[in-house]
Rosetta silent file (secondary structure, phi, psi, omega in degrees, C-alpha in Angstrom):
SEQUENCE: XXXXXXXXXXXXXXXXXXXXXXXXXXXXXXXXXXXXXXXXXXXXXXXXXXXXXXXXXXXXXXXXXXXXXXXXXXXXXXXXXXXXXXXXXXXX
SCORE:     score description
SCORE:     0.000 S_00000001
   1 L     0.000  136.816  170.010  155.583   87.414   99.443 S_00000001
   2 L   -61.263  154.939  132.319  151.517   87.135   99.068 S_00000001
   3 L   -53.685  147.979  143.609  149.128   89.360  100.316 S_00000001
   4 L  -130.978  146.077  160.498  146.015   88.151  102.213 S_00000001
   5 L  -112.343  113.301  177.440  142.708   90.367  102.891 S_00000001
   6 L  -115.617  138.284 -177.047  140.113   88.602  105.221 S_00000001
   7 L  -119.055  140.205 -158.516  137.283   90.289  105.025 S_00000001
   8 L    72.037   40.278 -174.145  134.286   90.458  107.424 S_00000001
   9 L   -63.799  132.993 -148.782  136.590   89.403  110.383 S_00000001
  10 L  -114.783  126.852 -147.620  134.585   89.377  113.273 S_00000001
  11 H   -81.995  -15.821  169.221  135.449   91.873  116.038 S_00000001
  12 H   -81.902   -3.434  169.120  136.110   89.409  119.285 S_00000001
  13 H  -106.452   13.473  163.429  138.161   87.275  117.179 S_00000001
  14 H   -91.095  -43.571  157.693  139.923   90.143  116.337 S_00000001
  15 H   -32.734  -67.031 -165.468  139.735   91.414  119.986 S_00000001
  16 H   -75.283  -11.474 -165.192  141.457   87.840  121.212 S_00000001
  17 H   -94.254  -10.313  166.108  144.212   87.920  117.855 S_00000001
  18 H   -75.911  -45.830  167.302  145.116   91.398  119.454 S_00000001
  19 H   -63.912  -63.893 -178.859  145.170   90.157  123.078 S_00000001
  20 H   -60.869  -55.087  179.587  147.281   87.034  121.863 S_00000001
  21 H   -26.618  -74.754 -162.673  149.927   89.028  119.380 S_00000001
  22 H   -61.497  -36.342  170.357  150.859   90.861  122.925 S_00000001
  23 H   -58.871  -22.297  150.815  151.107   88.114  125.130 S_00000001
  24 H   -18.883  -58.157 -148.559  153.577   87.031  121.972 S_00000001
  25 L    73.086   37.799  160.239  155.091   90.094  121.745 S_00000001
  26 L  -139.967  146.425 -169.255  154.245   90.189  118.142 S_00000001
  27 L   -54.693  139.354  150.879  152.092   92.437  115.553 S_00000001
  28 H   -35.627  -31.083 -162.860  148.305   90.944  114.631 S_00000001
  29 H   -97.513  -51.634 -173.775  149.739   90.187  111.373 S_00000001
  30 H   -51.520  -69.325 -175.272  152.973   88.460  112.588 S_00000001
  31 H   -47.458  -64.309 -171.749  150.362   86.388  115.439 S_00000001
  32 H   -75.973  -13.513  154.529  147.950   85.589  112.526 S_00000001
  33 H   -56.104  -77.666 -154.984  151.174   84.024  110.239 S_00000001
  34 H   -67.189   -7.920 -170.706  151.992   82.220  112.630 S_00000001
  35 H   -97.083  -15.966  146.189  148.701   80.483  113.916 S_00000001
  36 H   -48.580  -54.333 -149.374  148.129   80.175  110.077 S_00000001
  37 H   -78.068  -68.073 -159.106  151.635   78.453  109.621 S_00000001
  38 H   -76.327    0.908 -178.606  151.326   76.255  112.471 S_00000001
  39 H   -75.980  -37.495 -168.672  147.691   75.341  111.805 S_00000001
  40 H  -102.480  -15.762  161.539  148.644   74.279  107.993 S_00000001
  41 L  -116.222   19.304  171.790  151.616   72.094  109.335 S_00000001
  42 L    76.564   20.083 -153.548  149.924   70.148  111.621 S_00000001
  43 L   -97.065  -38.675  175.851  151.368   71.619  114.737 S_00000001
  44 L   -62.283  156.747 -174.931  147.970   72.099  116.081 S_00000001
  45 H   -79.653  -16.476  178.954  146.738   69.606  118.122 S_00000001
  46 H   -57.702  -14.832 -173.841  143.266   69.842  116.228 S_00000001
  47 H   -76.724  -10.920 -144.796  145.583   68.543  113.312 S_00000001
  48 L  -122.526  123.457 -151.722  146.349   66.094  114.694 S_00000001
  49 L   -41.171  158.547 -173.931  144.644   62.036  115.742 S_00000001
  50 H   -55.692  -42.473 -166.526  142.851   61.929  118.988 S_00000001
  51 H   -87.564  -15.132  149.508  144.999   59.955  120.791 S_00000001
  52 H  -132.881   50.790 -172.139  147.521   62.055  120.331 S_00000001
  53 H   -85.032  -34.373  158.990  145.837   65.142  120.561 S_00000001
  54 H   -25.052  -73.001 -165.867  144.892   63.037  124.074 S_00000001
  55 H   -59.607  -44.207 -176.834  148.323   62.627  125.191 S_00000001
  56 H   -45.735  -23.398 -179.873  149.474   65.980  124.479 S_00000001
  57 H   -71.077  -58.900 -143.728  146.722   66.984  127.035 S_00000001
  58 H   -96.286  -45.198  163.334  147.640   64.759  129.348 S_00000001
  59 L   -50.264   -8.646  174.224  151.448   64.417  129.344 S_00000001
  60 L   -97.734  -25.246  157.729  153.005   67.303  130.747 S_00000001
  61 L   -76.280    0.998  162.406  150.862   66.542  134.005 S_00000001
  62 L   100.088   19.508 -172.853  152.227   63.089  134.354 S_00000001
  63 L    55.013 -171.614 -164.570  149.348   61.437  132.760 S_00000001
  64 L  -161.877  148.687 -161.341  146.390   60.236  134.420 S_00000001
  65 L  -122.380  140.144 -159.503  145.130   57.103  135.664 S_00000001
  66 L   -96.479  172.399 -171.490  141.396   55.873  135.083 S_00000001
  67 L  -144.132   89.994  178.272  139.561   53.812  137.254 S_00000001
  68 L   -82.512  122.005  174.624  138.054   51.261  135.078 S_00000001
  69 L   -98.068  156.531 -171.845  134.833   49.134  136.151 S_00000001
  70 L   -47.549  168.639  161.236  134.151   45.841  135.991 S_00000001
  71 L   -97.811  164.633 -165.932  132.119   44.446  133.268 S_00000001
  72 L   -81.565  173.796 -178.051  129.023   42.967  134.204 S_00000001
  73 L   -42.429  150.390  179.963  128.737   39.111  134.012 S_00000001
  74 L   -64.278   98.690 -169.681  129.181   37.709  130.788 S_00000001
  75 L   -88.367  149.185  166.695  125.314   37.201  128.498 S_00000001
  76 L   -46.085  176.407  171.375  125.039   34.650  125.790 S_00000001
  77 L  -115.713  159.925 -145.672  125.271   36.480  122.277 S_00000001
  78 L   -95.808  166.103 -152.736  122.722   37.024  120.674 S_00000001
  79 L  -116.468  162.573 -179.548  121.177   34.279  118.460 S_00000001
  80 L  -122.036  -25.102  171.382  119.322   34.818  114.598 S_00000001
  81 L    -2.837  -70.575  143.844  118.826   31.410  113.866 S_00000001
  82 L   -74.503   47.355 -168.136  115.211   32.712  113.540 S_00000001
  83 L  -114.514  129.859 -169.816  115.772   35.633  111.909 S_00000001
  84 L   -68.639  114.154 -177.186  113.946   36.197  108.270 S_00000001
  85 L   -72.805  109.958 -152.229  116.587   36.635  105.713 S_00000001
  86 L   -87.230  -24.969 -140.291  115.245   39.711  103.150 S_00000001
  87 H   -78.819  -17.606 -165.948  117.827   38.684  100.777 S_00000001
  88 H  -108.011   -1.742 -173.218  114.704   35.936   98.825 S_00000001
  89 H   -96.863    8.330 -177.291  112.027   38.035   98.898 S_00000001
  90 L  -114.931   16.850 -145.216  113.392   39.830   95.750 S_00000001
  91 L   -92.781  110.841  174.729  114.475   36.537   94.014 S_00000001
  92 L   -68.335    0.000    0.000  112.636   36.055   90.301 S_00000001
C-alpha cells in the first residue's frame, strides 16, 4: 500500500473531513480514502454529465415538474442577403 502526505491542508477542510469521518463512523484517513476512491471512480455526481448529475438531484423526491411558457409569436429569420461577404476583400 502507498503512502500519501498532503501538505498545507487547510484547517476547515480539515475541520469538515473530521466532522464527516464521525458521522461515518470512520478515521480521517479511512473518510479521506474513501471520498478519494469514490471521487476517482466516478461515483461523484460532479463526475458525472449534467443531466444526470440533474436527475440524481431530483429523483429520490419524485422528480419535478416545470411550468414551461409559451413562446412568443413566431418572427421571420433573419435575412443577409445584404450582408458584405469579407471572404474577397483578401482575394489577389
Amino acid at each position: 500500500m502507498a503512502s500519501l502526505t498532503i501538505r498545507k491542508f487547510d484547517e476547515k477542510l480539515k475541520r469538515q473531513l473530521r466532522v464527516q469521518a464521525a458521522r461515518h463512523g470512520r478515521s480521517m484517513e479511512e473518510e479521506a480514502r474513501q471520498i478519494l476512491a469514490e471521487g476517482l471512480q466516478g461515483k461523484h455526481p460532479a463526475a458525472q454529465n449534467l443531466a444526470d448529475a440533474i436527475a440524481a438531484l431530483v429523483d429520490p423526491v419524485g422528480g419535478i415538474e416545470l411550468d414551461i411558457p409559451l413562446r412568443p409569436i413566431e418572427r421571420d429569420p433573419p435575412r443577409f442577403d445584404n450582408w458584405r461577404d469579407h471572404t474577397d476583400d483578401n482575394v489577389a
